[in-house]
Backbone as CSV, one residue per row, in Angstrom:
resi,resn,N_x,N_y,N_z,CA_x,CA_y,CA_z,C_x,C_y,C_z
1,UNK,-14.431,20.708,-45.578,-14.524,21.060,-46.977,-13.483,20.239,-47.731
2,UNK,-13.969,19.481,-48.753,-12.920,19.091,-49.396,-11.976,20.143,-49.838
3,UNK,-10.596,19.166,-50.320,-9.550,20.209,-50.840,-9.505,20.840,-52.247
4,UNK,-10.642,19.611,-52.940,-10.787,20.299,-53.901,-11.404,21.485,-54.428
5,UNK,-12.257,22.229,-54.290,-12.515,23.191,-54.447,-13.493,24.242,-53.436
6,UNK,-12.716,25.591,-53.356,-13.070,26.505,-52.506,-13.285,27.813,-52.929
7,UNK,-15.044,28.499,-53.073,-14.870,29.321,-53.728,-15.168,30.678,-52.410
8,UNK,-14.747,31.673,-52.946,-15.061,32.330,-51.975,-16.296,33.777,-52.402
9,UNK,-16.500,34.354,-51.738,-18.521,35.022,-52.362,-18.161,36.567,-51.339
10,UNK,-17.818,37.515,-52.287,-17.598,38.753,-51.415,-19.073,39.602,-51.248
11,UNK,-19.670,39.800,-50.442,-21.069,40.506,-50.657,-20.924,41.481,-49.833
12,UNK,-20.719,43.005,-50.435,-20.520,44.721,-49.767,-21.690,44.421,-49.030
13,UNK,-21.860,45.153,-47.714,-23.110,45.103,-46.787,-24.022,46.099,-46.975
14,UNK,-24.855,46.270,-47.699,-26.368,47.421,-47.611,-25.186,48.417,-48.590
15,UNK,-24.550,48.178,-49.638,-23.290,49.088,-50.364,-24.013,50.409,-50.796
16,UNK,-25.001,50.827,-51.168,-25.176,51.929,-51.905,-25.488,52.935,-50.495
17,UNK,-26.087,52.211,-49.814,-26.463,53.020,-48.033,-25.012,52.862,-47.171
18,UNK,-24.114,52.425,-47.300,-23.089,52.271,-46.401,-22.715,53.799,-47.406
19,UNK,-22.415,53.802,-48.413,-21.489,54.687,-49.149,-22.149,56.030,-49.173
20,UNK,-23.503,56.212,-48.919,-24.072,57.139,-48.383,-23.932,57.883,-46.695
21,UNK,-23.875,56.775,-46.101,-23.523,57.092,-45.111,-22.105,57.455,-44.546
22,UNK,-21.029,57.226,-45.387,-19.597,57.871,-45.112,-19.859,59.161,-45.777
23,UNK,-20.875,59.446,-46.523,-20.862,61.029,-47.093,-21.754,61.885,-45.708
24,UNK,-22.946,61.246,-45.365,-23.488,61.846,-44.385,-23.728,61.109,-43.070
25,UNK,-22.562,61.103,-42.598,-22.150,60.235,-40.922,-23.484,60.682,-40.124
26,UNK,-24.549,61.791,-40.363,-25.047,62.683,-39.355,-26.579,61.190,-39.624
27,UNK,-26.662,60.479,-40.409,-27.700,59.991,-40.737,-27.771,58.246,-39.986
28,UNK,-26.713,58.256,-39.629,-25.681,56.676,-38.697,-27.018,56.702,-37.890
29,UNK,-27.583,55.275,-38.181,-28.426,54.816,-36.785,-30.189,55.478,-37.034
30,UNK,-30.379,55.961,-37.950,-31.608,56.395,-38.820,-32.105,55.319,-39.743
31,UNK,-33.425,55.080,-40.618,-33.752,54.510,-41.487,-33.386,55.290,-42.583
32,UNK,-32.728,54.773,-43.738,-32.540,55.615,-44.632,-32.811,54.501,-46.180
33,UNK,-33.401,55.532,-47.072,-33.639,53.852,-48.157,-33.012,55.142,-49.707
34,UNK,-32.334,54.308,-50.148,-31.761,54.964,-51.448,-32.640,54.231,-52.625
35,UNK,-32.718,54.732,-53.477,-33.772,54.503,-54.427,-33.919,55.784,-55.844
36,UNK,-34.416,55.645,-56.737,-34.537,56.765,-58.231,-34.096,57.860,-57.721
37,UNK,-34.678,58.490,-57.934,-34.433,60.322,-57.245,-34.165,60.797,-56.178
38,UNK,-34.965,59.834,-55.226,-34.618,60.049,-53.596,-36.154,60.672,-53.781
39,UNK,-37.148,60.975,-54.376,-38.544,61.404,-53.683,-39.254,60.138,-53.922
40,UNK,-39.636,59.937,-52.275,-40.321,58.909,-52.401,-42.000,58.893,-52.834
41,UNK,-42.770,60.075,-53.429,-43.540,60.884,-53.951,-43.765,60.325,-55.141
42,UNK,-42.600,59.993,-55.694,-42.796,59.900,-57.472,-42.219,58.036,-57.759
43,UNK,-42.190,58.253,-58.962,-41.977,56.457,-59.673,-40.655,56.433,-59.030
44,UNK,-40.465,55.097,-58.831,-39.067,54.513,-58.781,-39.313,53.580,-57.405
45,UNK,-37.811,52.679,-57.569,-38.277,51.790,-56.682,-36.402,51.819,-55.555
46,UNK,-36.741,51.217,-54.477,-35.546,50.864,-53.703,-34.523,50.251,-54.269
47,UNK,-33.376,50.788,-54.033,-32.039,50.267,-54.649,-31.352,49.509,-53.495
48,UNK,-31.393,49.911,-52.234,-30.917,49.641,-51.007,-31.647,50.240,-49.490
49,UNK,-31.596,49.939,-48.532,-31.473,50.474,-47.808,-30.581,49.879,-46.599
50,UNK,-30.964,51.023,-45.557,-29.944,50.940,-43.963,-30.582,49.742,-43.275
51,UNK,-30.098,48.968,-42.611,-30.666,47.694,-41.707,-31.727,48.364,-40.897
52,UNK,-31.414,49.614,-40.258,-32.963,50.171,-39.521,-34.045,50.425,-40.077
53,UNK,-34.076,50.493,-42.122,-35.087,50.534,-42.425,-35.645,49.665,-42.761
54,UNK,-34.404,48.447,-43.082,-35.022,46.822,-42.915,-35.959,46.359,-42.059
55,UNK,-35.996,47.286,-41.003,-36.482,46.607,-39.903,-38.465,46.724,-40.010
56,UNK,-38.529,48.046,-41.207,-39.720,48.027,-41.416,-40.340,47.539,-42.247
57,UNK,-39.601,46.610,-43.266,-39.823,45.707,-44.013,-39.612,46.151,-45.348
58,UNK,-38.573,47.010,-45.708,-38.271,47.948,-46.700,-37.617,46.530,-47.314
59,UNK,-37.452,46.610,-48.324,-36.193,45.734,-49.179,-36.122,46.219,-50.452
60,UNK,-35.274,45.886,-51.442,-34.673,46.353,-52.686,-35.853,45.702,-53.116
61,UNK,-35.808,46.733,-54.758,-37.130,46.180,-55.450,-38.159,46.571,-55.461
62,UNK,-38.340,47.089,-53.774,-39.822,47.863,-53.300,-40.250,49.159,-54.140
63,UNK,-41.129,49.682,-54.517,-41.385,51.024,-54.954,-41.489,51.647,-53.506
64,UNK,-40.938,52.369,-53.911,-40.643,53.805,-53.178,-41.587,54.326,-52.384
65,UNK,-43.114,54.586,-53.015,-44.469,55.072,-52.182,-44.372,54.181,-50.841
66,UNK,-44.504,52.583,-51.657,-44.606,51.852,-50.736,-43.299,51.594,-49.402
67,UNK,-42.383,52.146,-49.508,-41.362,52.173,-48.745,-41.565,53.405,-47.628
68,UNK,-42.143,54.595,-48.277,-42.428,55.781,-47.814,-43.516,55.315,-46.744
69,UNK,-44.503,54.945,-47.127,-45.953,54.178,-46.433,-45.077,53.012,-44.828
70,UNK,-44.590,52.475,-45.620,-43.590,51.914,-44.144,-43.028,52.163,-43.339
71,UNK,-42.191,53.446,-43.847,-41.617,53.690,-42.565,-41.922,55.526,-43.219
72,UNK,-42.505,56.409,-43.138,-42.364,57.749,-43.450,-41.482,58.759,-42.791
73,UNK,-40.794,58.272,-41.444,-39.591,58.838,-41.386,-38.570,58.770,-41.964
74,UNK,-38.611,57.842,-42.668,-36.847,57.611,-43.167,-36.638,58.440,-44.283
75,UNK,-35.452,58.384,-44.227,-34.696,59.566,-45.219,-34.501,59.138,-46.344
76,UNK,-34.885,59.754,-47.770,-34.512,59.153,-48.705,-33.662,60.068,-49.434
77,UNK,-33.035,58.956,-50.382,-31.910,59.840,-51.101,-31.656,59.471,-52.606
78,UNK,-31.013,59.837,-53.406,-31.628,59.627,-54.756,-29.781,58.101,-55.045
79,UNK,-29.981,57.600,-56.355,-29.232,56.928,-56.293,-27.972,57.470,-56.815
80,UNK,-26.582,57.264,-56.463,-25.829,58.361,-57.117,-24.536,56.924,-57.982
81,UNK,-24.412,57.026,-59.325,-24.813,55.172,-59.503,-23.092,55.687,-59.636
82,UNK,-22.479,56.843,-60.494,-20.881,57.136,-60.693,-19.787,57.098,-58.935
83,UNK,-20.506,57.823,-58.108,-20.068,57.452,-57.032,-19.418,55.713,-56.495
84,UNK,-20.876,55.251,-56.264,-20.565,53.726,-56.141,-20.005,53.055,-56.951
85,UNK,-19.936,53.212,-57.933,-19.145,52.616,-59.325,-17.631,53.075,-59.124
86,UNK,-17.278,54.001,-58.673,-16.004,54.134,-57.919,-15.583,53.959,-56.990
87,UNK,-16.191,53.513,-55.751,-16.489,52.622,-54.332,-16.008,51.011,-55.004
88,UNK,-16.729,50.882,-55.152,-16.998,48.978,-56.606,-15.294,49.086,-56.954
89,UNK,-14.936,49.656,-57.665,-13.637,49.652,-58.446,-12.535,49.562,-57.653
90,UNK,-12.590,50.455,-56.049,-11.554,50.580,-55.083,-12.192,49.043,-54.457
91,UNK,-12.709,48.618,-54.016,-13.035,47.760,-53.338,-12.509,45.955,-53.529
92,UNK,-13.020,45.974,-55.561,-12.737,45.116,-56.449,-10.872,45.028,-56.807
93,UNK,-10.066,46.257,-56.721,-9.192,46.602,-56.658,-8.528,45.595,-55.717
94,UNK,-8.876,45.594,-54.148,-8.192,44.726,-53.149,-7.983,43.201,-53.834
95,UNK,-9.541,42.321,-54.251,-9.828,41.176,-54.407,-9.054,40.465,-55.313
96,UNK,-8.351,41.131,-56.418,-7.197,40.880,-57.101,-5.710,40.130,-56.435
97,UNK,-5.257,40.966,-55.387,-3.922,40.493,-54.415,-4.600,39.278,-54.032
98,UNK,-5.637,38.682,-53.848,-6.176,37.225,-53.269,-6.268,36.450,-54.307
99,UNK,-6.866,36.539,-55.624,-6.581,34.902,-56.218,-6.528,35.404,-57.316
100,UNK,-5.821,34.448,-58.701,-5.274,34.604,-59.783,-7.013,34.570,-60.390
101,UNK,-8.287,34.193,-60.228,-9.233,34.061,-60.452,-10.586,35.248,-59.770
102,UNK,-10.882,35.789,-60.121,-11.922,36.975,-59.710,-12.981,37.371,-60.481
103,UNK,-14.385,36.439,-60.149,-15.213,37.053,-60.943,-16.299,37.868,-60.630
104,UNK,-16.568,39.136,-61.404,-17.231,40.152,-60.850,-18.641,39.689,-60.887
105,UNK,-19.605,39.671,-60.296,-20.628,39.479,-59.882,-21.790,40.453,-59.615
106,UNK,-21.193,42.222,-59.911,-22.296,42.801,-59.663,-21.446,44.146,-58.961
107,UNK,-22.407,44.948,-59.449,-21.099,46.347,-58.488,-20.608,46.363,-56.901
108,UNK,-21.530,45.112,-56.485,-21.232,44.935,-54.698,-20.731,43.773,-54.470
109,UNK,-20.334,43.039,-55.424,-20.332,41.336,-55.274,-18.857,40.993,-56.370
110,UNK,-18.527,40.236,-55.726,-17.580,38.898,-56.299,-17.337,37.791,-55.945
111,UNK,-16.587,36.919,-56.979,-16.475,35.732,-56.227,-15.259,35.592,-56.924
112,UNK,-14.336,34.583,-55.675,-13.030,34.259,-56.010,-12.805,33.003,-55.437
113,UNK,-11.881,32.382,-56.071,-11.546,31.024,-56.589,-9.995,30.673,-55.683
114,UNK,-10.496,30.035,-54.337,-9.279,30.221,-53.182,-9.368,28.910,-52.857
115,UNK,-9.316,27.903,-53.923,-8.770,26.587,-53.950,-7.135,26.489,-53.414
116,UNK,-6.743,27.348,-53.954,-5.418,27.081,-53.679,-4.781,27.559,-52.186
117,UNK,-5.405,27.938,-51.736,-5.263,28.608,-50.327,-5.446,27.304,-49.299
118,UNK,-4.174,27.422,-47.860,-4.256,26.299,-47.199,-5.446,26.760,-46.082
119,UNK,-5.650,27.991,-45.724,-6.530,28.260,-45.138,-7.705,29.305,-45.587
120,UNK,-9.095,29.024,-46.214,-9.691,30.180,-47.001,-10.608,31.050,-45.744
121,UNK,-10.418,30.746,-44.523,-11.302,31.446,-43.973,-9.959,32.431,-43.629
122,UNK,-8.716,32.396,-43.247,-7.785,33.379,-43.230,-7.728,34.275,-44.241
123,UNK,-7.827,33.892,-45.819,-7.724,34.510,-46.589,-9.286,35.566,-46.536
124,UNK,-10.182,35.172,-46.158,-11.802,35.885,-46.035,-11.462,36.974,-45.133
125,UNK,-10.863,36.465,-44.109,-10.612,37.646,-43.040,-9.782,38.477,-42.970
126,UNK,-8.880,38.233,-43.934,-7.768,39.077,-44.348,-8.836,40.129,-45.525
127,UNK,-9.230,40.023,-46.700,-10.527,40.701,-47.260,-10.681,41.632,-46.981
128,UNK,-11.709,41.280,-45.353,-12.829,41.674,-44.752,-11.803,43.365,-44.437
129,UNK,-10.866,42.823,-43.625,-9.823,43.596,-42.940,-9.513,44.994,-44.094
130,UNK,-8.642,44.174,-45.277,-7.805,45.021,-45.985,-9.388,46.257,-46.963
131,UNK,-10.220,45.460,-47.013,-11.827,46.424,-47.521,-12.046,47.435,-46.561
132,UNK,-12.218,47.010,-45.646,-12.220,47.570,-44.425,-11.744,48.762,-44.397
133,UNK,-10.374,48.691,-44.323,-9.093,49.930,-44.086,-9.092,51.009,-44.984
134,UNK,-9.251,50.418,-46.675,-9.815,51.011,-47.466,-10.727,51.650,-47.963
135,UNK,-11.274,51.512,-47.791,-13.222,51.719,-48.374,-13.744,52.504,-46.977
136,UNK,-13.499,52.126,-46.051,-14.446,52.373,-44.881,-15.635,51.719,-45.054
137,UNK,-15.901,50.631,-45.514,-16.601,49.498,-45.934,-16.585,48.227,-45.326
138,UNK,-18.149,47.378,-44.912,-17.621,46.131,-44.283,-19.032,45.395,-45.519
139,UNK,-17.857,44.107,-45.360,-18.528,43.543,-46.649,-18.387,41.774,-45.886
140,UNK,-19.477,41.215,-46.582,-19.606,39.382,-45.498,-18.886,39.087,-46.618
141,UNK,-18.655,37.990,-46.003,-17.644,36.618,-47.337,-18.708,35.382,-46.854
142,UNK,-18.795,34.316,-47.820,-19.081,32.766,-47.522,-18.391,32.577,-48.529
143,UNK,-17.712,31.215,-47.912,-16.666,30.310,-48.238,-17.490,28.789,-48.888
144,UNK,-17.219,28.152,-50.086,-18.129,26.766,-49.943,-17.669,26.547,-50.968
145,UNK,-17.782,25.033,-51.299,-17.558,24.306,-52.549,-17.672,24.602,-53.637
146,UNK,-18.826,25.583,-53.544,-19.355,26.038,-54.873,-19.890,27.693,-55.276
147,UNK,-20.065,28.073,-56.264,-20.542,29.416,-56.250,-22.010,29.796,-55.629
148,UNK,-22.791,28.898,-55.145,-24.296,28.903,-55.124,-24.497,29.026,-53.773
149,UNK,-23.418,28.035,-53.068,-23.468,28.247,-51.243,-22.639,29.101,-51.124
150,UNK,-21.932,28.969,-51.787,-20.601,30.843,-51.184,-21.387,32.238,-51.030
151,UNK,-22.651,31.915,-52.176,-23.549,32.663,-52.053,-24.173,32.953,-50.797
152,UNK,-25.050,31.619,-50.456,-25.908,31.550,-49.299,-24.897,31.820,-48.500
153,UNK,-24.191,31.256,-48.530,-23.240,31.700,-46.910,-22.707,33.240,-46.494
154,UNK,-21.918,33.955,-47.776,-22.015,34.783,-47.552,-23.662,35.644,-46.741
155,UNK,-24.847,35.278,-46.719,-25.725,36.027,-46.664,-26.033,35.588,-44.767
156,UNK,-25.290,34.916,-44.512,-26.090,34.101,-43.402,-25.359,34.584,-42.162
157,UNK,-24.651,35.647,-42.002,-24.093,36.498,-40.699,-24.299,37.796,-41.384
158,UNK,-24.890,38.242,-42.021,-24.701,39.477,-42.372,-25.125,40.784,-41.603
159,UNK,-25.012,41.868,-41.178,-23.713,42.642,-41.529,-22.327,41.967,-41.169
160,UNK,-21.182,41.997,-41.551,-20.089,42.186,-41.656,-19.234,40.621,-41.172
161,UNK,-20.240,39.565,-41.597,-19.916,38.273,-41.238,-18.765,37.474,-42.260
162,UNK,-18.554,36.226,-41.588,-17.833,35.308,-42.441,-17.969,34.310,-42.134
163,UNK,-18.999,33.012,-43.125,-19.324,32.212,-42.974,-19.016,31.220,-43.675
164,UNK,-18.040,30.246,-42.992,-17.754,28.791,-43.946,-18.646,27.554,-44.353
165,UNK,-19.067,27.294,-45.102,-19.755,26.278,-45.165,-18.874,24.923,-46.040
166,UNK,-18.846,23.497,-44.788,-18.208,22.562,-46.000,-19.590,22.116,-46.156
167,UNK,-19.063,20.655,-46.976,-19.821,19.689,-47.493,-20.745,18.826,-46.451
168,UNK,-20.271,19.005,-45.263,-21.244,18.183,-44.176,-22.079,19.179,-43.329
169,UNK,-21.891,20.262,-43.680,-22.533,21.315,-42.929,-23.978,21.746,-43.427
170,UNK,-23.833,21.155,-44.956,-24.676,21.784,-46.047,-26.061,21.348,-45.767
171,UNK,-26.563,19.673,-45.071,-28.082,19.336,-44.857,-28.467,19.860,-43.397
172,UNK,-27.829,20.599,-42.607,-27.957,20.593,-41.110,-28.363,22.585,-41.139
173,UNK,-27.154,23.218,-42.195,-27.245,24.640,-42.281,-28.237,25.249,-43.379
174,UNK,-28.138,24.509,-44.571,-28.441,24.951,-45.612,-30.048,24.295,-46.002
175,UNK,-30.257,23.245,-46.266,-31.883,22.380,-46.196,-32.524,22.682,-45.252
């Protein structure tokens, strides 16, 4: 990676279902999809779900029936938006002690500006760690030149990854 610029891409893992699941530990290792009300019966669509309900092809965005139709065991739950918005705040809270630059990106997301850092994958894993301890939260980082692959990268070990991408990595990983 050049020295000139290193941004770094914080992305919370499945955040509205992780933060559900420190309220109800009993649901760990279930499909579970958070979404409007939590009845998957009526309008509304997926906000998140658990990686096991990923597995049935659930994703954000989905309406709800149709999520229900996929997997009809899974548990649904309604979205609880003040909760996570105070999850977001403790979380966003850490990302501050890391760079004079922090831009919020979304109640699960940031990106920070760790040019100045001699090592940014230390500084990622330090993050990962101090979120961690806090939150009871695991959240990926990607590291890259720019805000667009810090993006992709962050996404490309996920759950609870950290992925660097330089400039020569980019036609072999990324194209």
């Amino acid at each position: 990676m050049s020295k000139s610029r290193r941004i770094l891409h914080v992305d919370m893992d499945a955040f509205f279902a992780a933060v559900e699941l420190k309220r109800h530990p009993e649901l760990r290792g279930k499909p579970m999809v958070v979404g409007g009300r939590g009845d998957p019966h009526s309008r509304g669509v997926v906000s998140t779900a658990t990686y096991e309900a990923r597995t049935f092809g659930i994703h954000s965005g989905m309406a709800l029936r149709l999520a229900w139709r996929l997997c009809p065991e899974a548990v649904f739950l309604p979205v609880d938006f003040d909760t996570y918005a105070r999850e977001s705040e403790r979380f966003k809270a850490i990302l501050q002690a890391f760079s004079k630059t922090v831009e919020d990106a979304g109640i699960d997301e940031a990106y920070l500006d760790v040019s100045d850092a001699s090592d940014p994958a230390t500084v990622g894993r330090a993050i990962k760690q101090q979120v961690q301890a806090a939150t009871g939260l695991t959240c990926s980082v990607g590291i890259a030149p720019n805000k667009l692959l810090a993006k992709l990268a962050s996404d490309m070990q996920k759950p609870d990854g950290l992925t660097v991408l330089e400039e020569k990595d980019i036609p072999g990983r990324v194209w």
